[in-house]
ZAFI-98718 format. One line per field, with one value per residue (C-alpha): residue in one letter; x, y negated, z negated; residue number from 1. Coordinates in Angstrom, 3 decimals. Each point is the difference from the previous one (the first is absolute). Layout:
REM ZAFI-98718
resn	(a	...) $
px	(X	...) $
py	(Y	...) $
pz	(Z	...) $
resi	(NUM	...) $
//
This chain:
REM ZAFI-98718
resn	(x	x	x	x	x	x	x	x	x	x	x	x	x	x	x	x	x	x	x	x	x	x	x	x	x	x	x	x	x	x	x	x	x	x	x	x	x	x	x	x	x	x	x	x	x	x	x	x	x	x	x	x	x	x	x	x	x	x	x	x	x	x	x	x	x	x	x	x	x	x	x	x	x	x	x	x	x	x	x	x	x	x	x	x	x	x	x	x	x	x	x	x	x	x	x	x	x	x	x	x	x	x	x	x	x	x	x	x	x	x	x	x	x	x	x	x	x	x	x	x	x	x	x	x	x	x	x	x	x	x	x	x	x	x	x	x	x	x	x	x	x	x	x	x	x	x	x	x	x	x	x	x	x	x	x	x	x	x	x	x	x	x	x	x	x	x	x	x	x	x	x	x	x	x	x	x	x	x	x	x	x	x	x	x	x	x	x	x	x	x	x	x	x	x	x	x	x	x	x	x	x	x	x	x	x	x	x	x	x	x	x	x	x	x	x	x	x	x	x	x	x	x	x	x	x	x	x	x	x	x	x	x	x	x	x	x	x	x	x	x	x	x	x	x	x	x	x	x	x	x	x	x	x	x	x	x	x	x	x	x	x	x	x	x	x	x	x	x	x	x	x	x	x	x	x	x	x	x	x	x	x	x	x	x	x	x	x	x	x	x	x	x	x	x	x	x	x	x	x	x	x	x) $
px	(-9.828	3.379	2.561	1.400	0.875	3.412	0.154	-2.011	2.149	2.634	-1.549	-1.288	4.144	0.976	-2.117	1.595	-3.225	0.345	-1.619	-1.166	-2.339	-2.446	-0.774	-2.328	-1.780	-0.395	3.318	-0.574	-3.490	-0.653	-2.360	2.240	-2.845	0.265	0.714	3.354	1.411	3.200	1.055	1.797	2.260	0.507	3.513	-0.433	-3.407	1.206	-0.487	-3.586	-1.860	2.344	-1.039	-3.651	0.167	2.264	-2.571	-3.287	2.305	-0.112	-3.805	1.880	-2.560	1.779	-0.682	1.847	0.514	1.182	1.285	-3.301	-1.470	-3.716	-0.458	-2.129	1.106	-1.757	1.488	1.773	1.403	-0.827	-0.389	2.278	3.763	1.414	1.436	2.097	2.378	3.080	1.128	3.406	2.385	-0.446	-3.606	-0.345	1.352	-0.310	0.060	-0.339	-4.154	-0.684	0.450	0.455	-1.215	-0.151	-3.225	1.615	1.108	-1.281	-2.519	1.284	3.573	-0.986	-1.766	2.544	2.902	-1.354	-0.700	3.795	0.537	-2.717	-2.798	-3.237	-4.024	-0.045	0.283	-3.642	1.269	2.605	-0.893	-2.229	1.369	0.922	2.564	-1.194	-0.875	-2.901	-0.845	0.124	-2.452	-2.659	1.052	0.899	-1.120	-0.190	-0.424	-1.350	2.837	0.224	2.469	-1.268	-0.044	4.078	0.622	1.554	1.134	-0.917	1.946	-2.143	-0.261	-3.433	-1.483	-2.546	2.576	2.883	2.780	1.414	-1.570	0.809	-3.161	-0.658	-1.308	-2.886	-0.687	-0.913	-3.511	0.585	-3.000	-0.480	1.685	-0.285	2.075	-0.389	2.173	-0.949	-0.032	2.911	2.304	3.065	1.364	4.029	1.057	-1.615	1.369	-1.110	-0.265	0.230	-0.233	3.293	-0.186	2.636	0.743	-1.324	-3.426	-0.314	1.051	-2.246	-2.930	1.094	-0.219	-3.328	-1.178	2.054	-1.658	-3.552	0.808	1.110	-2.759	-2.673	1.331	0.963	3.644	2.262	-3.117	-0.681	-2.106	-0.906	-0.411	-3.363	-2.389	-2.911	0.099	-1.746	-3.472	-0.039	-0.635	0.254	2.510	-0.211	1.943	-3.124	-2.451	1.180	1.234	-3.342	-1.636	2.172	2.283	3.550	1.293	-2.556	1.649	0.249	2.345	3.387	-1.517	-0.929	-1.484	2.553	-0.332	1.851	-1.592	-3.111	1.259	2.563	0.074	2.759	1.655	-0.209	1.738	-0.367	-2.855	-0.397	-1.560	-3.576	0.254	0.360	-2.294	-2.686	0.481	0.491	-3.977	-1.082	0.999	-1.031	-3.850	-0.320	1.057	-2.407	-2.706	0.352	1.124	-1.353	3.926	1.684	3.516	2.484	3.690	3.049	1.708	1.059	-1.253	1.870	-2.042	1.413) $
py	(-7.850	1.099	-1.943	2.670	-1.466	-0.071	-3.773	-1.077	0.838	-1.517	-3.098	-0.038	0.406	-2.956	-2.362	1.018	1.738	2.718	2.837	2.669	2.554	2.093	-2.979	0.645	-2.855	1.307	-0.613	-3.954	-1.082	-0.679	2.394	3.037	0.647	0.287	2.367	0.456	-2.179	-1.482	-2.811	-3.207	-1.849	-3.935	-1.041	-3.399	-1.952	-1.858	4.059	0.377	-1.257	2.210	2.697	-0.598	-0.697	3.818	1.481	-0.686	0.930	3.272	0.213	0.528	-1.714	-1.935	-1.409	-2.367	1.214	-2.402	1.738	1.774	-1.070	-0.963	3.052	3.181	1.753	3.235	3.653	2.202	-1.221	-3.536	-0.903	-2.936	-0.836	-2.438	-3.131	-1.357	-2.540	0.662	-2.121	-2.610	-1.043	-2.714	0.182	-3.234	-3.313	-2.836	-4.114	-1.907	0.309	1.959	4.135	1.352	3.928	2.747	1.664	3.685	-0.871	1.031	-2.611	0.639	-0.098	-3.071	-1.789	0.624	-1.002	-3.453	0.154	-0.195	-2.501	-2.609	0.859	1.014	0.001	3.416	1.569	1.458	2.531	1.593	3.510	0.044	2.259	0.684	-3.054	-3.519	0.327	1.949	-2.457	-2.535	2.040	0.181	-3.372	2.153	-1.707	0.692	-2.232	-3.218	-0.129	1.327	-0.010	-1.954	-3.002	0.181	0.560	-2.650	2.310	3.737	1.276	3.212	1.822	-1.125	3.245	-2.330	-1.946	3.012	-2.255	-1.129	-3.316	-2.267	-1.479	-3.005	0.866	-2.676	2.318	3.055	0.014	1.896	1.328	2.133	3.268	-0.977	-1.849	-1.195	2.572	2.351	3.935	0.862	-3.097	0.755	-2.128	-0.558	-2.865	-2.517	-3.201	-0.870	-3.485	0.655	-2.351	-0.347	1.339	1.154	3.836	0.356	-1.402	1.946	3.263	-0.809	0.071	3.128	2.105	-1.403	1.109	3.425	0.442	-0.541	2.406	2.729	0.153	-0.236	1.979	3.825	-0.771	2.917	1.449	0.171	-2.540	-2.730	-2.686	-1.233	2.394	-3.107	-3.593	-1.300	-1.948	-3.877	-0.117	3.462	2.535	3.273	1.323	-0.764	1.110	3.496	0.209	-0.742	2.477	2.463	0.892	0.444	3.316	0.671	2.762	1.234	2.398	-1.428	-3.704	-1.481	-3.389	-0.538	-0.119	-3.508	-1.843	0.766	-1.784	2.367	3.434	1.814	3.561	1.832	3.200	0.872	-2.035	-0.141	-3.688	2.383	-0.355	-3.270	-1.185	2.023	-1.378	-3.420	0.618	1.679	-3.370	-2.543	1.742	0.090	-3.786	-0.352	1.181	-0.930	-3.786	-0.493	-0.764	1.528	0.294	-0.724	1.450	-1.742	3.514	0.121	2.966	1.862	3.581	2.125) $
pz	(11.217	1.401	2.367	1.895	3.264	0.245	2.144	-2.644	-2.672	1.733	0.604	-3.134	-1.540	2.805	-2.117	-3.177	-1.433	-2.232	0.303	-2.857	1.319	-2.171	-2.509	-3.012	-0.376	-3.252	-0.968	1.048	-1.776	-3.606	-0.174	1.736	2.355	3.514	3.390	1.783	2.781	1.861	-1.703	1.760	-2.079	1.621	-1.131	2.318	0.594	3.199	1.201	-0.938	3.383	2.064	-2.550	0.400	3.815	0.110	-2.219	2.227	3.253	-1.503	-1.581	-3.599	-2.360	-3.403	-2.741	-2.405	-3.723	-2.678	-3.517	0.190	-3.596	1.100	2.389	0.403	3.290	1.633	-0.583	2.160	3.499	0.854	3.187	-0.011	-0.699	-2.822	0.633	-3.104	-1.793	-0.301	-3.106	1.400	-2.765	-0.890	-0.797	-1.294	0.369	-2.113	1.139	-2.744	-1.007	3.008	0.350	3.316	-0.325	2.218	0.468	-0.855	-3.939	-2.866	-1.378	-3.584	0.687	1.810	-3.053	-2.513	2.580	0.417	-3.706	-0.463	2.200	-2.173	2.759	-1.277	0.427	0.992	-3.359	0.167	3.402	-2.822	0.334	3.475	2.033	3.161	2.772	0.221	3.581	-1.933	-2.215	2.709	2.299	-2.681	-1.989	-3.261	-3.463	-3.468	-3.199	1.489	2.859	3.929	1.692	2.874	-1.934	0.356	3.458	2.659	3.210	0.777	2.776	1.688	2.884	1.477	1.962	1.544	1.917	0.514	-2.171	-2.750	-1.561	-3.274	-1.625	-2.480	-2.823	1.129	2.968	-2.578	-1.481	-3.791	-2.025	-2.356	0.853	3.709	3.151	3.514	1.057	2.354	-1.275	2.982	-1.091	-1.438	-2.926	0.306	-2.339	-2.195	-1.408	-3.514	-1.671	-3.635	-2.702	-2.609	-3.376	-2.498	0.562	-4.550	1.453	3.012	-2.091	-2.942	2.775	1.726	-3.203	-0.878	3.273	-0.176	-3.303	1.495	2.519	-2.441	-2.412	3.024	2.937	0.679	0.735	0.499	1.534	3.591	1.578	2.437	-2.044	-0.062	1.861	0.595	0.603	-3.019	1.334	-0.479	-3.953	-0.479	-1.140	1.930	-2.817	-2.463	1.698	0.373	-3.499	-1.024	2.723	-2.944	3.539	-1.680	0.463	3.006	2.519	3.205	0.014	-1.212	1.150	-3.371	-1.511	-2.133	-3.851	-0.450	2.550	1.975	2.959	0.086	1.708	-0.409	1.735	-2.911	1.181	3.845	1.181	3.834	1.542	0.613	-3.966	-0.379	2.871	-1.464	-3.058	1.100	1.551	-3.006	-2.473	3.125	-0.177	-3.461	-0.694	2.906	-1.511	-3.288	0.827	3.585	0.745	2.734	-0.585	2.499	0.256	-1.186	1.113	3.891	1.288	2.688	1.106	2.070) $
resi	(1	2	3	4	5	6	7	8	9	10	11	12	13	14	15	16	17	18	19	20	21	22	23	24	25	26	27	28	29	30	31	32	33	34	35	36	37	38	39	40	41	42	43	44	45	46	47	48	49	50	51	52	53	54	55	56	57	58	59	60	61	62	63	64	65	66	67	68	69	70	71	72	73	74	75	76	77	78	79	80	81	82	83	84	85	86	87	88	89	90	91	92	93	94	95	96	97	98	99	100	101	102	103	104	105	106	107	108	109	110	111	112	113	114	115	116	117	118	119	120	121	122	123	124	125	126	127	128	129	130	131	132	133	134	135	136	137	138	139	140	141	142	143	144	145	146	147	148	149	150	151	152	153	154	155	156	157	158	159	160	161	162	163	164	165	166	167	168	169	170	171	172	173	174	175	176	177	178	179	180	181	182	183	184	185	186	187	188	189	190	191	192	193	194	195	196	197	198	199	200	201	202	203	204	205	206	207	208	209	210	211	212	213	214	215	216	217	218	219	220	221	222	223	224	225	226	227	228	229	230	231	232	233	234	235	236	237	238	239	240	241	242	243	244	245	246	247	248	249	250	251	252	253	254	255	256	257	258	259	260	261	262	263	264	265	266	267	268	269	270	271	272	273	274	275	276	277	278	279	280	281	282	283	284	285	286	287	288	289	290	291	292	293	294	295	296	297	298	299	300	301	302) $
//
């Protein structure tokens, strides 16, 4: 989608957004798949309702993108505009036990930045991709911990109501890989109780993890992370590594060789790739296992 009205771009430049036509959404995802649009970069939240409300004056549709690291998004022109973080310096601030954290930094700058301030318990997200507004929005975990388990406040942009709201942490339902959220809420800041440890400890645990990660994962590959929610008791990975799936293709969209809950752009693969793919895998496991897999990756088609 374009913005081409010329009020509209002027509005849009009265409320401090930043504009960048022609976007690849390619160039934002993990997986470097994904159509062209006009992106919207938000440099204030107290900005985003009048956005929204400007927006559906003039029938532009939006939606909100994160650090893209658990998304698949349609090919050529999507019908929709971008709506996006701009990161604020500072991006964290620390109070004693307690990490205040906007929704736009990177979650493993963030880790390893309360690491050195004696703050851990999230040494298991070390190496997860993507802004912890994303982890928040699908309650990111690895290595016995979540992240939900750590948060107080969550300040957000509720599209249900038209404004910005803070939520207790007691307010949130977390599950595995899943939130109370609604799909069109935006995430803006969290606030983080973290328990103390000595900054040795907390990097003894991170390399363990990063470790882990490196002898199981296709890093320095393109992916979105985990491809399937693994099924209560199950690993997704499992079952299609013993289906013999690794290295199954659709065009450049492969199962990758490392992990086989992994699919990774192995040269130019478009999302008609990896969608078919993603329904090739999901039937087999289903009719080998009688388990019907269900997405971890957001899918955005055009």
């Amino acid at each position: 989608m374009r913005i081409d009205d010329r009020k509209l771009i002027a509005e849009l430049a009265a409320l401090g957004i930043d504009l960048r036509s022609r976007t690849s959404l390619a160039e934002l995802t993990s997986l470097g798949i994904g159509g062209t649009t006009d992106l919207l970069r938000i440099t204030e939240h107290d900005s985003i309702p009048a956005l929204v409300d400007l927006l559906e004056r003039h029938q532009v549709h939006y939606k909100f993108l994160g650090g893209g690291s658990n998304l698949l998004v349609g090919d050529g022109e999507l019908p929709w505009v971008i709506l996006q973080l701009a990161k604020p310096d500072p991006e964290i601030v620390i109070e004693g036990t307690l990490a205040r954290v906007d929704a736009a930094a990177d979650l493993g700058r963030t880790v390893t930045y309360c690491a050195k301030h004696d703050l851990g318990g999230m040494e298991g997200l070390i190496g997860v991709p993507g802004t912890v507004g994303g982890a928040l929005r699908m309650n990111a975990g690895a290595y016995g911990m979540q992240i939900g388990s750590y948060v107080r406040e969550v300040k957000l942009y509720r599209a249900a109501a038209r404004k910005l709201e803070v939520l207790r942490g007691a307010q949130i339902s977390f599950e595995y890989r899943h939130t109370s959220f609604a799909p069109d809420d935006m995430m803006l800041a969290v606030t983080l109780e973290l328990p103390s440890k000595p900054y040795a400890e907390i990097l003894q645990g991170i390399r363990i993890c990063n470790e882990k990660r490196r002898s199981s994962q296709p890093l320095g590959q393109k992916s979105a992370g985990c491809i399937f929610k693994n099924p209560p008791g199950v690993s997704a990975g499992r079952m299609i590594d013993e289906l013999g799936l690794k290295g199954l293709s659709v065009g450049d969209a492969r199962v990758s060789d490392r992990h086989a809950n992994f699919f990774v752009n192995a040269g130019q693969a478009s999302a008609r790739d990896m969608l078919a793919l993603i329904a090739d895998v999901r039937g087999r496991v289903e009719k080998a296992y009688g388990v019907k897999l269900e997405n971890e990756v957001v899918v955005w088609n055009a």
